[in-house]
N, C-alpha and C positions, 0 to 999 in steps of 0.2 A: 821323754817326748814332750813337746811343746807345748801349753795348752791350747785349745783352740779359739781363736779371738769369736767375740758376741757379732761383727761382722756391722759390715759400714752402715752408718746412724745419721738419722738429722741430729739428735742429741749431741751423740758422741763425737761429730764435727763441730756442731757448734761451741762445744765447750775448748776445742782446740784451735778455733779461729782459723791465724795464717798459718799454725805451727806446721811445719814440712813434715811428712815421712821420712824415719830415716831407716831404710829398708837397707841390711846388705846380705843379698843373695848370696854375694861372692863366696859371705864367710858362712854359709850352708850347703851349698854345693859342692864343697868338698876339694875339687879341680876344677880349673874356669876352661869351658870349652875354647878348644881352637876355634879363631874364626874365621870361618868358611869365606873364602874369596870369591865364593859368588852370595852375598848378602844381595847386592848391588843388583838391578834389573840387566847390567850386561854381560852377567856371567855365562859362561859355557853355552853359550853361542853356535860354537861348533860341534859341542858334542865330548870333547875335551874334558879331563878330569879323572879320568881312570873308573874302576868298574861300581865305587861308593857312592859317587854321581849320579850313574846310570841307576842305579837303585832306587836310589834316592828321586828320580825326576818322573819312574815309574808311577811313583805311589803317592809325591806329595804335593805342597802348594806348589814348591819351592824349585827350580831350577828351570825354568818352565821354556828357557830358551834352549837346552839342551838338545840334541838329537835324536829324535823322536823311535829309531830304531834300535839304539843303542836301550833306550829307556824301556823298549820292553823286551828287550835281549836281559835285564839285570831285573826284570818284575817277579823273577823267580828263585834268586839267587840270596836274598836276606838273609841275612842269619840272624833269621827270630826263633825265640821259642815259639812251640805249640802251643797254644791252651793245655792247660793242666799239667805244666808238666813243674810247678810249684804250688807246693801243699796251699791246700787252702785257708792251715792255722794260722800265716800268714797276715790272713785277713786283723786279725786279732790287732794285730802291733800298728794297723794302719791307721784304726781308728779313730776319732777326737774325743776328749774324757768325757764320760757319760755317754757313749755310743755303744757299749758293749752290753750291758743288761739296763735295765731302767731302773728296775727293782736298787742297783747300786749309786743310783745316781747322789753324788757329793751335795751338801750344801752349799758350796761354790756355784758350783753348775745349777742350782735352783734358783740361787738368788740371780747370776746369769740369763734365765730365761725369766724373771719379774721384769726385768730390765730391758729383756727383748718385747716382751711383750707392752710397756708402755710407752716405749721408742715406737711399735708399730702403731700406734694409737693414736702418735703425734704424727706417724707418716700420714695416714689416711687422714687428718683433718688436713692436712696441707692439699690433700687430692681434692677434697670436696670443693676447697676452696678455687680450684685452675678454673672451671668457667668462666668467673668472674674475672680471673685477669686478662686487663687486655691483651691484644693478638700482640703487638710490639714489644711488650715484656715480656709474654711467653716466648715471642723471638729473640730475645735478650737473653734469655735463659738457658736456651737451647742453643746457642751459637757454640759453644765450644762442642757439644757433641754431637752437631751436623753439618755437615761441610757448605749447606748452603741450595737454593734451588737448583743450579745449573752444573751441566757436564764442565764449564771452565771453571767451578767452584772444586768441584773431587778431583780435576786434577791438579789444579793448585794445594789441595792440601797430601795428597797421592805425593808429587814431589817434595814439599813439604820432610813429608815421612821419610821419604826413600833419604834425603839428603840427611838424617839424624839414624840411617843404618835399619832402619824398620823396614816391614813388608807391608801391602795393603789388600784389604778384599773390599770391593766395592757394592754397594746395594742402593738399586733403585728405587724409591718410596715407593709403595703401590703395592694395598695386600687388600682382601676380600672385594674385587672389584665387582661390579655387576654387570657388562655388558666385554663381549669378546673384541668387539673392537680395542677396546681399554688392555684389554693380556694384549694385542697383539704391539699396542703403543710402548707398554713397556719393554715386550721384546726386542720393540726396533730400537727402541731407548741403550740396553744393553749389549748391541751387536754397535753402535756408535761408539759407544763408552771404549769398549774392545777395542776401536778402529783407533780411538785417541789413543790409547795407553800406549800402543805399537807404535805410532810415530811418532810420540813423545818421551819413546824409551822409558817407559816408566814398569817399576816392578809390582803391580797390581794384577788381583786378579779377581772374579764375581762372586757374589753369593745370590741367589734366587728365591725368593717367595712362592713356589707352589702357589699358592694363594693369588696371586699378583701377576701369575701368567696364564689364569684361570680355571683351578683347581674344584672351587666350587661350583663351577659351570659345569665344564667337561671335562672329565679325566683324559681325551686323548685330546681337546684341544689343548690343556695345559703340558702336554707329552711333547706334543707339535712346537709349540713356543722354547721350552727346554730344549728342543733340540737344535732351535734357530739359534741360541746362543751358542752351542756347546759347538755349530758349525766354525761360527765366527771365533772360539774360544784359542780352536784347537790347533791351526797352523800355527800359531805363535807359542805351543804349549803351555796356552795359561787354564789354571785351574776353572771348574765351576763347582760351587759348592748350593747343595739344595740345603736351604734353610729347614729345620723343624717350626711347626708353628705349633696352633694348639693340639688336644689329644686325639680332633674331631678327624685330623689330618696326619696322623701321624702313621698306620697303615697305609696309606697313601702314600703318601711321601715318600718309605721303607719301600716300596713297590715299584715305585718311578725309580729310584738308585738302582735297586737288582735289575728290572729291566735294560735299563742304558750299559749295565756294567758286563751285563749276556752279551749285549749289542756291540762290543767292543771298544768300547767310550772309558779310557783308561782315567782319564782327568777329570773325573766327578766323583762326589764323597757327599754321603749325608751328615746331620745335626744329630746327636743325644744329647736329652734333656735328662740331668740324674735325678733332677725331682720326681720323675714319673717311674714306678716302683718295676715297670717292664723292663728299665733301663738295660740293668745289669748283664738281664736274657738276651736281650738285643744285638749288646758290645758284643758277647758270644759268638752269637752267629754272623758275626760282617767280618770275622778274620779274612787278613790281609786290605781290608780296605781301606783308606783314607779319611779318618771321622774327626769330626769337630765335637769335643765335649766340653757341655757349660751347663751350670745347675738349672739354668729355667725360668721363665718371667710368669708363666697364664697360670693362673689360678685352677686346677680344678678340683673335681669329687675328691674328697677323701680317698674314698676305697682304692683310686687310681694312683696318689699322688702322695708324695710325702709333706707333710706341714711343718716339722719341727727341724727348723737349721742342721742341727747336731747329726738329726737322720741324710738329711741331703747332702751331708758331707760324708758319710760313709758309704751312701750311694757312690757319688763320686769318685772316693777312692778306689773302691771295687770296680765299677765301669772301668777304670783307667787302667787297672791292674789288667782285668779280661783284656781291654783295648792293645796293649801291650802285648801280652804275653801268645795274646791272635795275631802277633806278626804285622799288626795296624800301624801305619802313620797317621797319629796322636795330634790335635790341633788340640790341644789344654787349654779352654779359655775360661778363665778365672780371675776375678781381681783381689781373692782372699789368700793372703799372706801365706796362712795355715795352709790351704790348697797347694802354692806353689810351694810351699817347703817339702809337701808329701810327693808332689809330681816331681820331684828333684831327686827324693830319695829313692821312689822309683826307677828314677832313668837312671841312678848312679848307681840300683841292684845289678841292674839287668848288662850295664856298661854301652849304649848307646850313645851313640855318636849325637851329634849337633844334627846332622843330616836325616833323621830318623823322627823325629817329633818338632814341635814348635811349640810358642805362647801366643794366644791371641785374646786383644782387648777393644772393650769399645774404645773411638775415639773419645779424650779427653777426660778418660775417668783411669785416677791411680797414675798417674804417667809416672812418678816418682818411682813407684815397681816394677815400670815398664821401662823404664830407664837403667836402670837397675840389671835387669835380665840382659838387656842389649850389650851391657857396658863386659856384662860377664859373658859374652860368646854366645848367647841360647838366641833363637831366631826369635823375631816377636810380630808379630801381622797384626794391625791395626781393622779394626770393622768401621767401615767409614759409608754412611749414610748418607745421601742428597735425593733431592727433587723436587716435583712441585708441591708435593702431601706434604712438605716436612711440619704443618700445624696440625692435619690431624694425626701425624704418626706420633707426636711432643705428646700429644694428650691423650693417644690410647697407651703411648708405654708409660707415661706415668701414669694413669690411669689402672694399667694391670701390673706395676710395680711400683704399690707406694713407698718404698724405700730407694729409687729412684729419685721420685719427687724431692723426697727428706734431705738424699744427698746432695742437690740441684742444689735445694734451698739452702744447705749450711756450707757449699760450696760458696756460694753469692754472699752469703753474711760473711762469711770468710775475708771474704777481698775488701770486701765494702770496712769489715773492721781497720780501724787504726793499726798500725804495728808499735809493739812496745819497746 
């Protein structure tokens, strides 16, 4: 088994400058998935495609044009496993070295975390220092991971995507708002967004902020706004995915999904975070749903949350395995190498199809992995950000992930270096 990389560094890029990743999936995968002829935003239109389709359009981002009664004529038809119906000693082989007892941890793996730990040391001075830059450098910085203020900025880069075989989720900036009028600006924000994607043919679909449609305010005003989008989402069968945010929210959040998915709203899926040690219980009980897993940016309490990389990657694995094996379609988003080699050997136990899960990344971070996944058959959905926040959203998410920051920063020294 592979070891598990110490994970993306302001260090560890800047010692590598322009040097490219030279990632290949291909030759871990085992067999490169067929590729699905509806990658493209105008596939299965009609409905067309036979019953892997229909399965398929039930449960996930992806087919979103298909026919919407066919799609839940096949929401019952998967052939997934159960939960449990793979030992759980399994877990054993998933893990990365030093995950299984502490007690056994390698001197490898120690001198590994000295390394992580003053790589984070240098993240956080870079954080403390973002105040002080000014706002046009902080926009200089952030341009490649947000598409820009405006609706004709995301779907410029929305097309963009789609023309290099990628899928998109779109997000409106706008989270802990204080006044209802502001949740209701961004819902009309994202029922617009809806209306472009449809006339522009484009194969994108939302993700939502709880937060940002007024969560903090009122749970059933931000219920009301949710379901203003999910209106506009749905003739055109495109996804809505409800964002996780922090832990303050995340009963919440878990609440708003089940509700909507009682209500017969087949095209929404929530967010797990595997940092957060509930995770794994969680993946358990959404069998058959549609989740989005990614390790987590917000800081919290210990007791709640895992600190130590090595632990939030066996979280990880376990979520994905429950996510799986619950008959769920899988949104894997992960920009760690180690990650997608484990979610590959997953999909390749279990023999899932291309149609059955996805990879999803931020814009502009790793595209070389991302490229990569695409070239080999697996679907990949980019998370593509715009609006007017996009200077306070640059400084709280660097802000709550100084290894963010780090990256930003050895990305930019990156370019800025000479090539040799």
């Amino acid at each position: 088994m592979s070891r598990a990389p110490t994970g993306v560094s302001f260090a560890s890029l800047a010692l590598n400058g322009r040097r490219r990743l030279r990632v290949s999936v291909r030759r871990r995968s085992g067999r490169p998935a067929s590729r699905d002829p509806g990658v493209r935003g105008e596939a299965g239109r009609d409905g067309a495609g036979g019953s892997a389709r229909a399965v398929r359009d039930a449960h996930s981002e992806h087919g979103r044009r298909a026919d919407g009664g066919g799609a839940q004529a096949g929401a019952g038809e998967r052939g997934c496993r159960p939960a449990g119906d793979r030992a759980s000693g399994r877990h054993a082989r998933s893990l990365p070295r030093g995950g299984r007892a502490r007690e056994r941890r390698s001197p490898g793996l120690h001198a590994r975390t000295l390394v992580s730990r003053a790589v984070a040391l240098l993240d956080r001075a870079i954080v403390r220092l973002l105040p002080a830059v000014p706002r046009p450098l902080v926009q200089k910085l952030s341009a490649r991971y947000i598409a820009g203020p405006s609706l004709a900025d995301a779907r410029r880069v929305v097309a963009e995507l789609n023309a290099q075989g990628k899928l998109a989720t779109v997000d409106v900036l706008g989270e802990e708002i204080t006044q209802a009028s502001e949740a209701e600006a961004i819902a009309d924000e994202y029922v617009a967004a809806l209306d472009a994607f449809e006339r522009d043919g484009l194969d994108a679909n939302v993700s939502v902020k709880p937060t940002g449609l007024g969560l903090k305010l009122d749970y059933d005003l931000c219920k009301r706004n949710i379901e203003r989008v999910i209106a506009a989402a749905e003739p055109t069968n495109r996804f809505v995915r409800i964002d996780m945010e922090d832990s303050s929210t995340t009963d919440d959040t878990l609440r708003l999904f089940r509700e909507l998915r009682d209500e017969g709203h087949a095209r929404v899926g929530p967010v797990l975070q595997a940092s957060l040690r509930r995770t794994v219980a969680d993946a358990e009980s959404l069998a058959g749903a549609s989740v989005r897993l990614c390790k987590g940016i917000y800081v919290e309490p210990e007791p709640i949350q895992f600190r130590d990389d090595e632990a939030v990657r066996v979280s990880f694995v376990r979520a994905l395995e429950a996510l799986l094996d619950g008959g769920c379609y899988a949104a894997i988003a992960t920009h760690d190498e180690w990650l997608v080699e484990q979610a590959l050997r997953l999909v390749r136990e279990r023999e899932l199809g291309p149609e059955q899960y996805e990879f999803q990344m931020l814009l502009g971070v790793r595209p070389e992995l991302g490229d990569s996944l695409v070239q080999d058959g697996h679907r990949l959905r980019i998370y593509v950000p715009y609006g007017s926040k996009w200077y306070e959203y640059s400084l709280r998410r660097l802000q709550e992930n100084p290894k963010v920051a780090g990256y930003i920063a050895a990305d930019t020294l990156g370019r800025l270096l000479p090539r040799r």
